[in-house]
N, C-alpha and C positions, 0 to 999 in steps of 0.2 A: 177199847179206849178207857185210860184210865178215869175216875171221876174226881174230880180236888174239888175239897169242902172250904166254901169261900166264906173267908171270915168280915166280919161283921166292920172293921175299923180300914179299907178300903174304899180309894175313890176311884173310880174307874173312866176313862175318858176313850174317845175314837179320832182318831186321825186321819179324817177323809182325804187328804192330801196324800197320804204314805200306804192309806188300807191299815191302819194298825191299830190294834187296842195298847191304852198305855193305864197302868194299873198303878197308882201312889202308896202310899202306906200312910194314913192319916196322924199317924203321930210322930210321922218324919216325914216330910212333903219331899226332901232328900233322896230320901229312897223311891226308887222308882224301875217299872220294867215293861217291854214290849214285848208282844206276842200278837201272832194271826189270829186267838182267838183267845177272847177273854181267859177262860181256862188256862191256857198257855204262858198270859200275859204272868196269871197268878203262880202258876207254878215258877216263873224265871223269877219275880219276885221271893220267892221263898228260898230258892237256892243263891241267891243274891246276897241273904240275908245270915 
């Protein structure tokens, strides 16, 4: 499993309704992504971006 280095300007929320992590990007609430796990949420966030 690979490991992603989570940065620091990240807000990260769960979606008990859906099972999902949703990950923002603090200095664009805009931006945003889903993943089954944290980790995942931040990696789609960064290929998003």
């Amino acid at each position: 499993m690979n490991t992603v280095e989570i940065p620091r300007q990240v807000r990260v929320t769960y979606d008990v309704k859906l099972n999902i992590f949703l990950v923002y990007a603090k200095n664009d609430p805009q931006k945003f992504a889903t993943g089954i796990t944290i980790e995942k949420a931040i990696q789609n966030l960064y290929q998003a971006a």
